[in-house]
C-alpha positions as CSV (number, residue, x, y, z in Angstrom):
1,X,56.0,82.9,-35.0
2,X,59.1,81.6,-36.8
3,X,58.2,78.0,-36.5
4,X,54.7,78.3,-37.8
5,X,56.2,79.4,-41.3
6,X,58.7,76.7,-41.0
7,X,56.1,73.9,-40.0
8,X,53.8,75.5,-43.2
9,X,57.4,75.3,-45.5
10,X,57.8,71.5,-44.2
11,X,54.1,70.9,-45.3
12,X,54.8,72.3,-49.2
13,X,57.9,70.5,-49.4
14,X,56.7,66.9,-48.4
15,X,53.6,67.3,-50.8
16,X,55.6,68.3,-53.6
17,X,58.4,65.7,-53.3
18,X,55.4,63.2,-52.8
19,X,53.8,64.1,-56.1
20,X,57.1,64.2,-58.1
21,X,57.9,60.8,-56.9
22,X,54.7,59.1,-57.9
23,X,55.0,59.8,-60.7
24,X,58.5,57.9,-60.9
25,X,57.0,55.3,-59.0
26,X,55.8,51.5,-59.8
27,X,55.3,48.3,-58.2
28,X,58.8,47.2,-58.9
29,X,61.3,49.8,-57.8
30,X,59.0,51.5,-54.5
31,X,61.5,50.1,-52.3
32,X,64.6,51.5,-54.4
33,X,63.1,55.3,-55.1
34,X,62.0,55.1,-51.3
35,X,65.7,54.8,-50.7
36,X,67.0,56.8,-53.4
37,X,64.9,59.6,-52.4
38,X,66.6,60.0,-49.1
39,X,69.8,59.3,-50.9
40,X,69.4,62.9,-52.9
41,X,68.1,65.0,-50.1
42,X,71.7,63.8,-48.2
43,X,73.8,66.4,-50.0
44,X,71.1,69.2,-48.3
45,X,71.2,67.6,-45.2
46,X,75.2,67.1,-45.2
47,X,76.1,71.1,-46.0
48,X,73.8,71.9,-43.0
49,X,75.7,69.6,-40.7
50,X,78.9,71.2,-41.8
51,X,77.6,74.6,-40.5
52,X,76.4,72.8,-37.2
53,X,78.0,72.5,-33.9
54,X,78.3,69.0,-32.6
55,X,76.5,69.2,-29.6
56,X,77.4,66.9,-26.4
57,X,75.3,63.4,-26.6
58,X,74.1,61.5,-23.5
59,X,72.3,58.4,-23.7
60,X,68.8,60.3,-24.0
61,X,69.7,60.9,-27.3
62,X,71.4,57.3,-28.2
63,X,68.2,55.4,-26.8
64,X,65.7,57.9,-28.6
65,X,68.0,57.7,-32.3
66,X,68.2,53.6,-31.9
67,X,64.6,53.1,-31.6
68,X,63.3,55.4,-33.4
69,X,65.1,53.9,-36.2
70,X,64.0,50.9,-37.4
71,X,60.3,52.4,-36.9
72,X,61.3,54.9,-40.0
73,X,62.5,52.6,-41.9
74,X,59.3,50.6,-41.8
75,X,57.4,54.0,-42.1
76,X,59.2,55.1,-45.2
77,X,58.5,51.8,-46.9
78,X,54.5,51.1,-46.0
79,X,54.7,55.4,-47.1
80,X,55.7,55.1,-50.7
81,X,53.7,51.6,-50.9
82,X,50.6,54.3,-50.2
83,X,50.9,56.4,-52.3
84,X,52.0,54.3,-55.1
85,X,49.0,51.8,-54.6
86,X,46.0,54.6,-53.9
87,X,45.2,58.4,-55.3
88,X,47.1,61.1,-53.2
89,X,43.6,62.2,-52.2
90,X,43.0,59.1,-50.7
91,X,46.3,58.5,-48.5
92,X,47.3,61.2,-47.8
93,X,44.6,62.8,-45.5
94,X,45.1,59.8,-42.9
95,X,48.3,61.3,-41.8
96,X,46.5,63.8,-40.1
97,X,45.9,61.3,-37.6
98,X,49.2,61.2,-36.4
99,X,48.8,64.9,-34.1
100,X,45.6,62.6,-32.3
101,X,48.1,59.8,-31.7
102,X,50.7,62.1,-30.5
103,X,48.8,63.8,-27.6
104,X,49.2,60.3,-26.1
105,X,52.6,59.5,-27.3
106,X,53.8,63.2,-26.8
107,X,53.1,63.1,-23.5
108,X,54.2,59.2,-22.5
109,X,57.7,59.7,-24.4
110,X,58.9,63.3,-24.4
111,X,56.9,64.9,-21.1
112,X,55.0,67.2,-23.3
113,X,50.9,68.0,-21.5
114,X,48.8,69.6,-24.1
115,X,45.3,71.1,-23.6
116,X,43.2,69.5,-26.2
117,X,39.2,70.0,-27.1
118,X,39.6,66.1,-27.2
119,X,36.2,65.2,-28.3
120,X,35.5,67.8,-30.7
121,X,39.0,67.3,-32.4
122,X,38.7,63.5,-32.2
123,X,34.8,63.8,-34.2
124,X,35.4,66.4,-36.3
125,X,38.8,64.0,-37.2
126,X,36.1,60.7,-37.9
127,X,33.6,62.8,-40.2
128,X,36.9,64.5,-42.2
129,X,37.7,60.4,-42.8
130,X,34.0,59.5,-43.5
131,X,33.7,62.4,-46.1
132,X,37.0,61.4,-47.8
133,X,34.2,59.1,-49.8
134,X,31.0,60.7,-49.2
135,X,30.2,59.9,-53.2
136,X,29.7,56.1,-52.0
137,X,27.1,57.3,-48.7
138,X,23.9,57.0,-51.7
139,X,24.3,53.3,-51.0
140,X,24.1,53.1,-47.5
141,X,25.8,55.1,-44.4
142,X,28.8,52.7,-43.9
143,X,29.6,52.7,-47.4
144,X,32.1,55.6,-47.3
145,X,34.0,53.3,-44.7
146,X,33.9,50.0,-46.5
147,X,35.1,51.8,-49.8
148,X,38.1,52.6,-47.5
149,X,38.5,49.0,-46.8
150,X,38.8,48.1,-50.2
151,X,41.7,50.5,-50.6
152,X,45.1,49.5,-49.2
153,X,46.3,52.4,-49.5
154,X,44.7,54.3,-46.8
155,X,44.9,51.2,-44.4
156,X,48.8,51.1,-45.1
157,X,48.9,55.0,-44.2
158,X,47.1,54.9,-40.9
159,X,49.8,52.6,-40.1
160,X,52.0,55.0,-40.8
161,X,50.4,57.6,-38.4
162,X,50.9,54.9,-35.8
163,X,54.8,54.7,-36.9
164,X,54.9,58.2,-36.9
165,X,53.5,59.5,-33.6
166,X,56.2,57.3,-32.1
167,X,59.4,58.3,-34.7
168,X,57.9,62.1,-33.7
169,X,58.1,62.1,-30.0
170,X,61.0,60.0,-30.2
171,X,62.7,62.6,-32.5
172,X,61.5,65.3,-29.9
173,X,64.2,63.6,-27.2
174,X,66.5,63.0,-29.4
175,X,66.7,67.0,-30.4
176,X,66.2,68.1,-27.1
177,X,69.0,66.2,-26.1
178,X,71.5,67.3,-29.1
179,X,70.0,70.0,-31.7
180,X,68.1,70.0,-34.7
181,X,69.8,69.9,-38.1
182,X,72.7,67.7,-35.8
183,X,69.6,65.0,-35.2
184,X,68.1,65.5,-38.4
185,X,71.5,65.0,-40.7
186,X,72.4,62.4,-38.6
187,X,69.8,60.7,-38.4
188,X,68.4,60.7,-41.9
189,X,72.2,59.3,-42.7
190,X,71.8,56.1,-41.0
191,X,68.3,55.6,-41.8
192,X,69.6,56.0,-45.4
193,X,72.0,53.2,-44.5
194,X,69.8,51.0,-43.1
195,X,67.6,51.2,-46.0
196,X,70.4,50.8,-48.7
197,X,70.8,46.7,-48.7
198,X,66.9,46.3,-49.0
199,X,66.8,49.1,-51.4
200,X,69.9,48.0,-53.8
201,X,68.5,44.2,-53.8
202,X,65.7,45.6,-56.2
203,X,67.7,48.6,-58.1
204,X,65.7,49.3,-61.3
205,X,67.1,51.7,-63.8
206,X,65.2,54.9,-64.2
207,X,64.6,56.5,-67.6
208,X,65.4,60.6,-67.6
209,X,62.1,62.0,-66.8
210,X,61.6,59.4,-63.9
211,X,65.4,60.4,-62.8
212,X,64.8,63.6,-63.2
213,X,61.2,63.6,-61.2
214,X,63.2,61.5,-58.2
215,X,66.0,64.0,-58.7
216,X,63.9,66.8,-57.6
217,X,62.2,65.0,-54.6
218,X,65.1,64.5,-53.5
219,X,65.6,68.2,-53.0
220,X,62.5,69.0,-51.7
221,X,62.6,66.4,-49.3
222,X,66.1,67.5,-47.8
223,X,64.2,70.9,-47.5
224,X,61.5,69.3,-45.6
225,X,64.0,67.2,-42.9
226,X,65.4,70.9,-42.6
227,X,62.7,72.7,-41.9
228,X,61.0,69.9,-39.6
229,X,63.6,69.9,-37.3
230,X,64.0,73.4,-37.1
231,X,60.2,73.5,-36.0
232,X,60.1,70.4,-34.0
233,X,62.9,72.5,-31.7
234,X,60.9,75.3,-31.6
235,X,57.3,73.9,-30.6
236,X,55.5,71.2,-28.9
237,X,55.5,68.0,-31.3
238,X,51.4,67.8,-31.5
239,X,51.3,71.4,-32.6
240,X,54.2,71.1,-34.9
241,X,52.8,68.0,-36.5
242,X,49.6,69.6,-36.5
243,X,50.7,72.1,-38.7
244,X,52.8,70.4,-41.4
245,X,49.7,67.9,-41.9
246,X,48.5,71.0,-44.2
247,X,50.3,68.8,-46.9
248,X,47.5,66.9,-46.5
249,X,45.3,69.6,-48.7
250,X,48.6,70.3,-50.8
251,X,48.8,66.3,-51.6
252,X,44.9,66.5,-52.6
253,X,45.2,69.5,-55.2
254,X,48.3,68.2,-56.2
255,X,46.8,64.7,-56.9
256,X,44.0,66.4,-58.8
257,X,46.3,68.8,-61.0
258,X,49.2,65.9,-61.5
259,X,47.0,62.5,-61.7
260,X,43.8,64.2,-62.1
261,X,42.4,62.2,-59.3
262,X,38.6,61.9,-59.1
263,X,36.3,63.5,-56.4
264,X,38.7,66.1,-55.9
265,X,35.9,68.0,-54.0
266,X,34.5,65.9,-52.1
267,X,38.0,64.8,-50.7
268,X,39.3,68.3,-50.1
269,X,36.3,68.6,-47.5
270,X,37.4,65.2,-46.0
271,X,41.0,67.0,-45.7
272,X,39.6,70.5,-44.8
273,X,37.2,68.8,-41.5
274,X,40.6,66.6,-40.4
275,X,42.7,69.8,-40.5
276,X,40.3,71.7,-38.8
277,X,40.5,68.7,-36.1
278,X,44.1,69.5,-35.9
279,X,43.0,73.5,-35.3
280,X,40.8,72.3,-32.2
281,X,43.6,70.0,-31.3
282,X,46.9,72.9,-31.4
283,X,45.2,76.1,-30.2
284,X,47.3,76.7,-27.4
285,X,50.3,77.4,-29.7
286,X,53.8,76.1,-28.6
């Protein structure tokens, strides 16, 4: 199946690009590199539009691009924010919330009925998040989830799940209602756009190596919009989504062999039992 290769391909690329640009990242320029990531992956996105029939537009399409908008822009921001403020290992495994939220969402917004093992998927997702700081359970059950607390990193990327269960099944219409790499060039365009006077208020020069790192994830991240698109039009949005949240166990050996993040075992079991959530949740394939 073509699009589970291209949802797997989608997964690589976003952990990678997220890796690179941490480690160009600091408090002071998160909003700019947010901004001038998307910015480098344009040139990618822009040659495949080239190649790409403009499809006919209805208002489906205009109402699902103008609010899902403003949502990835806030996304974007509270994203980077993460994963500048908290270790890879940490963030990045609440994403794979977002297929949960979707089954709703997918449903409510784009039509889509999935059959879902609803319970099972939803415990085995809670004891994935519990184990992401199992180390802390020796002083008391609920410490695991009050070290979480303490971290606003993982707060600031379940918010981001929320964002982007919506910006998903929005992004679902909109390609059903156009095509994918027209959507996904477009739309990355003007969210670019709407980023750039936030962005440019707090431009920071980069040294080389941080240009260079940003340069890259740039790249990668074009690569990603490409390949998401491509599989969001091929398969139900839960299952796609289900599938590229495998960056969540790329992000976590990434974060040990980049940062080397602590606890690297004990949060790759946290990530393993929320991806095997996602398995329970997308068995019936597209």
């Amino acid at each position: 199946m073509l699009w589970v290769g291209l949802s797997l391909l989608t997964a690589l690329s976003l952990a990678l690009s997220d890796a690179l640009l941490k480690k160009a990242l600091r408090a002071e320029n998160e909003t700019y590199l947010a901004w001038l990531r998307l910015l480098l992956a344009l040139p990618l996105l822009l040659l495949a539009l080239a190649f790409t029939e403009r499809p006919p537009l209805d208002e489906h399409f205009f109402r699902a691009f103008l609010l899902a908008l403003p949502l990835e822009v806030a996304a974007l921001l509270l994203y980077v924010r993460a994963i500048r403020m908290s270790p890879l290992g940490l963030t990045l495994p609440f994403l794979a919330f977002t297929p949960v939220l979707l089954i709703l969402f997918g449903y409510a917004i784009a039509g889509e009925r999935v059959s879902l093992p609803g319970v099972a998927g939803i415990a085995l997702m809670s004891l994935g998040s519990y184990s992401l700081n199992l180390q802390e359970a020796r002083k008391g059950f609920l410490e695991p989830f009050k070290a979480l607390g303490r971290q606003k990193g993982p707060l600031l990327m379940m918010a981001v799940a929320l964002i982007y269960s919506l910006t998903s099944s929005l992004g679902k219409v909109a390609i059903v209602h156009s095509s994918a790499l027209f959507f996904g060039a477009t739309y990355f365009v003007a969210v670019t756009g709407a980023l750039a006077p936030f962005a440019l208020r707090r431009r920071r020069p980069l040294g080389g190596r941080d240009l260079r790192y940003v340069a890259l994830s740039g790249l990668l991240y074009g690569l990603m919009i490409i390949t998401h698109m491509l599989a969001m039009s091929m398969a139900k949005v839960a299952y796609m989504i289900a599938l590229k949240r495998t960056s969540v166990l790329f992000g976590v050996l990434l974060g040990h062999w980049m940062f080397q993040e602590a606890h690297v075992r004990v949060r790759l079991l946290g990530a393993t039992l929320m991806l095997l959530a996602l398995l329970l949740i997308s068995t019936a394939g597209p």
